[in-house]
C-alpha positions as CSV (number, residue, x, y, z in Angstrom):
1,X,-7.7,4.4,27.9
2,X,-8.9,1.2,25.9
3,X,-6.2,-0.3,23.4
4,X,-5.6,-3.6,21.5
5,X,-1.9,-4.8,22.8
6,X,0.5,-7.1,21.0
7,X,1.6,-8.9,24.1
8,X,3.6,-12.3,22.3
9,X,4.3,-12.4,18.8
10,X,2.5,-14.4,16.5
11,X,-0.4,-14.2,18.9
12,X,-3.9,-12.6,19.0
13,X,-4.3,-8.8,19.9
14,X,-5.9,-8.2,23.7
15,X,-8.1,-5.4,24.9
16,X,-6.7,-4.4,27.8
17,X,-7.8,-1.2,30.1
18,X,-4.2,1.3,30.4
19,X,-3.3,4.3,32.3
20,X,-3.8,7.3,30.1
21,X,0.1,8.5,29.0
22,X,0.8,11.7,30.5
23,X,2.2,13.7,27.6
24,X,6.5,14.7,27.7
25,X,7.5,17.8,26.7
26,X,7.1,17.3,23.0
27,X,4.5,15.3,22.6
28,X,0.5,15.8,22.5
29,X,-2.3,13.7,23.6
30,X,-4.4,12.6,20.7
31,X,-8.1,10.8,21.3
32,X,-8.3,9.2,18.6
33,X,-11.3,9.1,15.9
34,X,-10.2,6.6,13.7
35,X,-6.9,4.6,12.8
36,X,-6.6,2.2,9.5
37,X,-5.2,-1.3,9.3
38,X,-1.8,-1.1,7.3
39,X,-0.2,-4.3,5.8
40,X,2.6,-3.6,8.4
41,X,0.4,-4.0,11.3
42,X,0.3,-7.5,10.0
43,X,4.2,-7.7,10.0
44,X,4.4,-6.4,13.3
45,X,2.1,-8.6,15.0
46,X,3.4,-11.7,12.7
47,X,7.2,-11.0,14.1
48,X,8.2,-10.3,10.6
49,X,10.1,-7.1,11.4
50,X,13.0,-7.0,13.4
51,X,13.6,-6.1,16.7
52,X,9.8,-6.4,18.0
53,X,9.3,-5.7,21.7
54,X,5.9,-6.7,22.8
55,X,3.3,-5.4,25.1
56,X,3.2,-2.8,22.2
57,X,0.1,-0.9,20.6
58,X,0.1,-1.5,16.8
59,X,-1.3,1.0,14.5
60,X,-0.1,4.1,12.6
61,X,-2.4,5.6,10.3
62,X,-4.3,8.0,12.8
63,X,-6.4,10.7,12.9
64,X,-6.9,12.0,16.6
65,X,-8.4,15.7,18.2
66,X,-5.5,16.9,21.0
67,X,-6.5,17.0,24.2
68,X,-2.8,17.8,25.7
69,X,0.2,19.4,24.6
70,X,3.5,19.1,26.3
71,X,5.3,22.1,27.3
72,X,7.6,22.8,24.7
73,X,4.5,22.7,22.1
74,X,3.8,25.6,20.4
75,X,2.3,24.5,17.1
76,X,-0.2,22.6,18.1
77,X,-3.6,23.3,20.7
78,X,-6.4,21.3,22.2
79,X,-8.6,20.5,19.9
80,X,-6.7,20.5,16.7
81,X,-7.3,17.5,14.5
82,X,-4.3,15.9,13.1
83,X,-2.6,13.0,11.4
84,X,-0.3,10.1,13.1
85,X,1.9,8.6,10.0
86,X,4.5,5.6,10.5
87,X,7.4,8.1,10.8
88,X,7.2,9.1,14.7
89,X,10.4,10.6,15.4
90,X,13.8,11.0,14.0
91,X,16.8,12.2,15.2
92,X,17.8,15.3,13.3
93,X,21.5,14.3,13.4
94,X,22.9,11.7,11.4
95,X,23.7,11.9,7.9
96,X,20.8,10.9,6.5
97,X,18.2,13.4,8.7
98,X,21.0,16.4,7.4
99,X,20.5,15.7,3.8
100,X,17.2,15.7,4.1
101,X,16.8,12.0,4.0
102,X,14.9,11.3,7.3
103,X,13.2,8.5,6.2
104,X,16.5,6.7,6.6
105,X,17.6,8.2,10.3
106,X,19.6,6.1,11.2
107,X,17.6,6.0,14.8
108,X,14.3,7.1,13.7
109,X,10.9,6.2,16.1
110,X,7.9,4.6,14.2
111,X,4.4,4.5,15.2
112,X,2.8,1.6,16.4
113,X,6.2,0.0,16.5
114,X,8.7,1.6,18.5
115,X,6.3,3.5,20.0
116,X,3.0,3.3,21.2
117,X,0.4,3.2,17.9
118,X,-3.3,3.7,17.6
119,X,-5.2,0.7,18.0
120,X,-6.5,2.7,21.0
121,X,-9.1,5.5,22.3
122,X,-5.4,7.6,23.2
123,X,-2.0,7.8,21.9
124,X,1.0,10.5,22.6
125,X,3.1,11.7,19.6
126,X,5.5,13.8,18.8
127,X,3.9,17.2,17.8
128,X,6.5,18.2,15.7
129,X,5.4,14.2,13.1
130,X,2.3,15.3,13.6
131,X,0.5,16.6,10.4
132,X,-3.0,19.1,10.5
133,X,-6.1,17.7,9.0
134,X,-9.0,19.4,7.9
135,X,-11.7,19.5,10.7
136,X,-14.6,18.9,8.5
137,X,-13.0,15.6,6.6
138,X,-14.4,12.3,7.6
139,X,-12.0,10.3,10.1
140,X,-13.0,6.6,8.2
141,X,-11.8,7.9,5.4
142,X,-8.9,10.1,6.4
143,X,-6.9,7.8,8.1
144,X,-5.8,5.0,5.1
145,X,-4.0,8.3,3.4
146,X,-1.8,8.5,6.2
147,X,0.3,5.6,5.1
148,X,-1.4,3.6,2.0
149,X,-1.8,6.8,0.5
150,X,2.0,8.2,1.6
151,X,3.8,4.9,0.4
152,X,1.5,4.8,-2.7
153,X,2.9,8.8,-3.1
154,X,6.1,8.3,-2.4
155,X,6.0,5.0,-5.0
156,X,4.7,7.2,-7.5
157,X,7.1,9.6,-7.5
158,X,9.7,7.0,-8.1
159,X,8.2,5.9,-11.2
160,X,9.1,8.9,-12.5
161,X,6.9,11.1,-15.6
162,X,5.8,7.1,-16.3
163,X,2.6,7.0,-18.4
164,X,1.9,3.5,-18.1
165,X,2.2,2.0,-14.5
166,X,1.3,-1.5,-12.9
167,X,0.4,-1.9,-10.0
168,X,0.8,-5.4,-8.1
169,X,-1.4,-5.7,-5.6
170,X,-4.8,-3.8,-5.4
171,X,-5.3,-3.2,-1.4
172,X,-5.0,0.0,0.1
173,X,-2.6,1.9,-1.2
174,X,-3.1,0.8,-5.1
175,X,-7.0,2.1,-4.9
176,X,-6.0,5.1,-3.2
177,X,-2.7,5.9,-5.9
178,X,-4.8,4.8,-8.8
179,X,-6.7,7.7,-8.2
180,X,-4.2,10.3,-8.5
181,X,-2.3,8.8,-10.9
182,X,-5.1,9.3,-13.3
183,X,-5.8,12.7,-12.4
184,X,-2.2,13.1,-13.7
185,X,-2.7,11.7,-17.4
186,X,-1.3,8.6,-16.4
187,X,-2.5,4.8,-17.3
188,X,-3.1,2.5,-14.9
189,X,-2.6,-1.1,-14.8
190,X,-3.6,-3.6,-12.0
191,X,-2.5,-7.1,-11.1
192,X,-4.0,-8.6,-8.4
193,X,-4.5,-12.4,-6.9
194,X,-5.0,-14.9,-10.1
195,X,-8.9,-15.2,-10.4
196,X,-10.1,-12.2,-8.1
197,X,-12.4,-10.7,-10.2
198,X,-13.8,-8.5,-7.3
199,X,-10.6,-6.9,-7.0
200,X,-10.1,-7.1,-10.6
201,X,-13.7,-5.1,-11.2
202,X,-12.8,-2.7,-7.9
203,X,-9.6,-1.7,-9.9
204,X,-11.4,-0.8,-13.6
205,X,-14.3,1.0,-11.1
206,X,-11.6,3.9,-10.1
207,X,-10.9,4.0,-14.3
208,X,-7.9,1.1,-14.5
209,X,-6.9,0.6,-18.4
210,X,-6.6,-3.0,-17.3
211,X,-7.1,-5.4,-14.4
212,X,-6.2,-8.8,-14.9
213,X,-3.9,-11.7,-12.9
214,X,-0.7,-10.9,-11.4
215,X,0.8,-13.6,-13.7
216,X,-0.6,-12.4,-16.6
217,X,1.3,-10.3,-19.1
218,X,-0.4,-6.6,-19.4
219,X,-1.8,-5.5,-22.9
220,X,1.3,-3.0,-23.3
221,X,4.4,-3.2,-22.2
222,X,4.9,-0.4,-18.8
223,X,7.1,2.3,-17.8
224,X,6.9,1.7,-14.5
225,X,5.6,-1.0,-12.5
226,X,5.0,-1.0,-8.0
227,X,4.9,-3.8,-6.3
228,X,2.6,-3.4,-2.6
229,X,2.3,-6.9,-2.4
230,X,4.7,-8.6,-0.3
231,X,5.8,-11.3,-2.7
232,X,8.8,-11.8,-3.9
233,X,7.8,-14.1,-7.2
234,X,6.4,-11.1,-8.2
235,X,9.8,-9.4,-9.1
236,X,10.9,-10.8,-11.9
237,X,7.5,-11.0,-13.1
238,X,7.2,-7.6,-12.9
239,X,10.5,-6.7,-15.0
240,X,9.1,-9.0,-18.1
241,X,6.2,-6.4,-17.9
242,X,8.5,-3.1,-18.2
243,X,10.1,-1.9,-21.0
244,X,13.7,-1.2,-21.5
245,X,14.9,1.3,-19.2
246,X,11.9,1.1,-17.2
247,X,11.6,0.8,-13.0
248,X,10.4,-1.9,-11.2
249,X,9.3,0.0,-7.2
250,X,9.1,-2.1,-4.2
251,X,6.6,-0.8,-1.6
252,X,6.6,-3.0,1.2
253,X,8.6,-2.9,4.3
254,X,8.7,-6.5,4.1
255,X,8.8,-9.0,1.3
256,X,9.3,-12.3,0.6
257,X,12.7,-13.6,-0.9
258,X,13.0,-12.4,-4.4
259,X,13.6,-15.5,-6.5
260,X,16.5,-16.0,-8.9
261,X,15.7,-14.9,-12.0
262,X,17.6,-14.7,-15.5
263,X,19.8,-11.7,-16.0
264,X,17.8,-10.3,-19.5
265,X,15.0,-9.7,-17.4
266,X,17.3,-6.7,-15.7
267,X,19.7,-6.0,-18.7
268,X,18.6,-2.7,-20.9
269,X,19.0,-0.7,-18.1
270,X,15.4,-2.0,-16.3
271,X,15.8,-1.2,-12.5
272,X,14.5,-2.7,-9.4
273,X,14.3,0.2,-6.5
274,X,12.9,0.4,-2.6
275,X,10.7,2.6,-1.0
276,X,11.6,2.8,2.7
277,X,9.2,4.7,4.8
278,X,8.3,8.4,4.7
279,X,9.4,12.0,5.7
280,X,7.1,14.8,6.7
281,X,7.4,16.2,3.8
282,X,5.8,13.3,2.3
283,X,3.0,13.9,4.1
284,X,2.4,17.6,4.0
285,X,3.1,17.3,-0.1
286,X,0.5,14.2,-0.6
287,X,-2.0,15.9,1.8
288,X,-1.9,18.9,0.3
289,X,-2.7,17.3,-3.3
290,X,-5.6,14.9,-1.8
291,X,-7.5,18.0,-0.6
292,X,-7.4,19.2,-4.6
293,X,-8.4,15.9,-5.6
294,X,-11.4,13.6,-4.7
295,X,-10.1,10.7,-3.6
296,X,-12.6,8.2,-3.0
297,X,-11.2,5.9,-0.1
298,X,-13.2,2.8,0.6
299,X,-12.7,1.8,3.5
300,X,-14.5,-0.5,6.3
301,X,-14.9,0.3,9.7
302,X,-14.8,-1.9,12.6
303,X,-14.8,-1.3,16.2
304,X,-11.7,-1.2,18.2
305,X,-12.8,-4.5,19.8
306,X,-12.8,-6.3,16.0
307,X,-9.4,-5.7,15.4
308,X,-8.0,-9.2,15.4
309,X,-11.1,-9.2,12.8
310,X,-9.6,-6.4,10.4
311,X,-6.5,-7.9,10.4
312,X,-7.5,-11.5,9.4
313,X,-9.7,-9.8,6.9
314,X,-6.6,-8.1,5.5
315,X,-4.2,-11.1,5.9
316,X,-7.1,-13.2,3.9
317,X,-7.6,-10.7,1.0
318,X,-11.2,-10.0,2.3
319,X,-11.7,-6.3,2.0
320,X,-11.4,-4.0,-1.4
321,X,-9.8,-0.6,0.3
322,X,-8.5,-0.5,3.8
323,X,-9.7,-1.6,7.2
324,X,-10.1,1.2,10.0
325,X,-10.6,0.6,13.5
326,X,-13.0,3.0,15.8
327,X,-12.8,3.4,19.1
């Protein structure tokens, strides 16, 4: 197999030639059609996460066919086309996996991570994280809803029956979000980098109410407001743009320091909340809702070769939609 590995932090991705994994009892062989470029690829490689062990694989937003299945798999067969989120593994025991909480295991696996991800032409997972695609939808296209689209999902349903919501930040997930937040009745209100009118335009193409600077107060005051970029300054800005009693929704696994910031902008019951990861439930919920919907992703492919490419171009602001790698 061919893959792009992390082998220092900080430092460029390298192709490098590996033995193809032989699949453990759980676990399928995917080849893989097509994996997006996440924010939190850029994290990992940039040893902003804890706890990062290179050589590693980065990458977990694929869509791969099976080739293998481990023993114990009964769900899944060769050929089946399925979805590789973040969430690779949890361990069904601790508090948080019994109430239904498994996006807070308290020793959960993550793809691309903790274990091997898809910035390569193979990858094992764990059949059971796994999530069926439709054969017939395009790869390019598929694989930014298996993590923009789940954290924009999971955002969105933290926001509550919000009518009017900002979004800070207008990358991957916000296009893909916009989109079905619409579809619900809902307004939609993007803040993006001061002066980027492409993004700006990008965000009123998909049917924004408004696009204008992240520093820039909104026409109407919000309900809700989510934050996917990872910058802190953007906080407090965020609570002078909701109402009283509205929700201020961090996305990102990582962010900036939050600066300080004068109590009135919290008081009246305004709330700053985190979104942290995903369960499969996330993903079988938001799935089935894209296939009802048309979602338009934009997205940019670029060989698996170019990844160092895709991720500058994401790190830079460069792209309006996601990046996706092809092996």
């Amino acid at each position: 197999m061919r893959a792009m590995v992390l082998e220092a932090v900080g430092a460029p991705l390298v192709l490098k030639t590996l033995a193809t994994p032989a699949v453990r009892r759980d676990e399928v062989l995917l080849r893989v059609e097509a994996c997006g470029v996440c924010r939190t690829d850029l994290h990992v490689v940039s040893g902003e996460l804890p706890r990062i062990r290179p050589p590693l694989i980065p990458g977990h937003e694929i869509v791969g066919i099976v080739e293998a299945v481990g023993e114990e798999v009964g769900t899944l067969a060769p050929g089946a086309r399925v979805g590789v989120p973040w969430l690779g593994g949890s361990c069904g025991e601790c508090a948080y996996c019994k109430a239904d909480r498994e996006n807070l295991c308290d020793h959960p696996e993550f793809t691309g991570y903790t274990r091997p991800g898809g910035f390569a032409s193979h990858v094992t997972a764990r059949a059971a994280y796994c999530v069926r695609l439709r054969d017939g939808a395009d790869a390019v296209a598929t694989a930014p809803l298996l993590c923009a689209g789940l954290i924009g999902w999971r955002c969105l349903q933290r926001c509550g029956d919000g009518r009017r919501i900002g979004l800070y930040g207008f990358g991957a997930a916000a296009h893909i979000i916009t989109q079905v937040a619409i579809r619900q009745g809902r307004e939609v209100y993007a803040f993006t980098r001061p002066g980027d009118s492409i993004a700006q335009s990008f965000a009123r193409s998909l049917g924004a109410a408004w696009a204008g600077d992240s520093d820039a107060p909104p026409p109407q005051q919000l309900d809700a407001a989510i934050l996917f970029a990872p910058v802190g300054a953007l906080v407090p800005m965020a609570l002078r743009a909701v109402r009283k009693g509205g929700r201020v929704v961090c996305g990102g696994i990582h962010m900036s320091d939050i600066p300080a910031f004068p109590y009135r902008l919290l008081w009246e019951e305004r709330e700053i909340v985190s979104v942290a990861n995903l369960t499969r439930r996330d993903a079988h919920d938001f799935l089935a809702l894209a296939a009802t919907i048309d979602i338009r992703t934009a997205a940019r492919p670029y060989p698996l070769e170019q990844a160092n490419r895709a991720l500058a171009d994401l790190r830079e602001g460069r792209l309006s939609g996601a990046a996706v790698l092809v092996p």
